[in-house]
C-alpha positions, -999 to +999 in steps of 0.1 A: +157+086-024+146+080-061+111+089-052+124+122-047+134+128-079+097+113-096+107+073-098+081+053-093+091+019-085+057+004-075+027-012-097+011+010-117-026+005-132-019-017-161-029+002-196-016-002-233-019+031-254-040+026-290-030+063-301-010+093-292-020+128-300-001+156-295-014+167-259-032+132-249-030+092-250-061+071-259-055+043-235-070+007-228-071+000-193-074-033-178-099-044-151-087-043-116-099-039-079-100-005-061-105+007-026-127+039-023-135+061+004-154+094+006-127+127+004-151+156+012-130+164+041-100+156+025-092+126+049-099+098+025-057+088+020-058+078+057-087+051+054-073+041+025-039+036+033-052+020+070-074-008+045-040-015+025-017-015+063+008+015+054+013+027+088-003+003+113-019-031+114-038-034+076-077-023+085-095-052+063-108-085+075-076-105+072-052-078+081-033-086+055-011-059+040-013-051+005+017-031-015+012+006-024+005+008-058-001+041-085-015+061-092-040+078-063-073+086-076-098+115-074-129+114-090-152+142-098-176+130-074-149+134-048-144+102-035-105+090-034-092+056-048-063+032-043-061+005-072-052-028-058-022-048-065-034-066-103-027-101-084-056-092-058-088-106-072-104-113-042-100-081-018-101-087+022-136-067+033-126-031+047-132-031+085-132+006+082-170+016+072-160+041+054-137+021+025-157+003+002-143-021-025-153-012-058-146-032-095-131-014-119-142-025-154-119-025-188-122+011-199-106+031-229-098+066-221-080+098-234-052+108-206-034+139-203+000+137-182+014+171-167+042+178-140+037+196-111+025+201-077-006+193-068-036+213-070-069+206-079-078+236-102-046+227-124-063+190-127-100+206-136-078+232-162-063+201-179-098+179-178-112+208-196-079+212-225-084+172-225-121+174-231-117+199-258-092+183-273-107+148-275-135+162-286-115+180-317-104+148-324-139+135-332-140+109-299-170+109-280-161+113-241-178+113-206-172+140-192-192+137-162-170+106-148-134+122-151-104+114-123-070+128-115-046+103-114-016+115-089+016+091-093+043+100-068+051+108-029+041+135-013+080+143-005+086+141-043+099+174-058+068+194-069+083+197-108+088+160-107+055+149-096+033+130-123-001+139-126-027+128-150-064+131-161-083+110-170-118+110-190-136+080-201-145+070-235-180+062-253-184+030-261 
């Protein structure tokens, strides 16, 4: 019922935050495992949550069922991404071709966090504030590689669910 109201309750990507601006975080992220799958045809969430076993028998080589964790990720390049539990080092191998495991690296990054439903061109409108902003700030970003980070339920109320982006910075 919580989850209704925006409380998350699972693992979230683990990050400490080195600055915060007015509109944005700089944020260190630590290195962690995520699941990937294509989302052209906006069906990735099912292969994902099949690999991690949220609705049937867990689709990866051990069947083993992993925990839902936050936040769901879409990249620019459209592909989606679940981030594995931090403890999971070792990921079972997807049985569903189209899941891939991919390592995520220790990354800093400037994050924007806005409420509200979900909708793409909202997430590209704040990428593009984010960019500008960071930018204004004097950091040096990659804007080529950003994600929308999407925290909550679907069920949540629309005004309570979290949503973030997320654009890498320079080393």
């Amino acid at each position: 019922m919580s989850s209704l109201f925006g409380y998350i309750s699972g693992e979230t990507h683990a990050f400490s935050v080195i600055e915060t601006k007015p509109t944005y975080e700089v944020r260190s992220y630590a290195a962690g495992m995520m699941i990937e799958a294509p989302n052209e045809k906006n069906d990735a969430f099912n292969k994902l949550a099949g690999y991690i076993g949220v609705m049937a028998k867990a689709e990866n080589a051990t069947q083993t069922k992993i925990a839902m964790t936050s936040p769901v990720v879409t990249t620019n390049d459209k592909k989606m991404q679940f981030v594995l539990p931090a403890a999971i080092t070792e990921p079972p191998a997807p049985t569903n071709e189209a899941v891939t495991v991919v390592p995520k690296g220790a990354e800093k990054a400037v994050v924007a966090t806005y409420y509200g439903s979900w909708n793409e061109g909202t997430a590209v409108k704040k990428k593009d504030d984010l960019v500008a902003a960071a930018k204004s700030d004097g950091l040096e970003v990659d804007e080529t590689r950003w994600e929308w980070r999407r925290h909550n339920p679907p069920w949540t109320l629309p005004w309570y669910k979290k949503n973030e982006v997320y654009v890498p910075v320079k080393s």
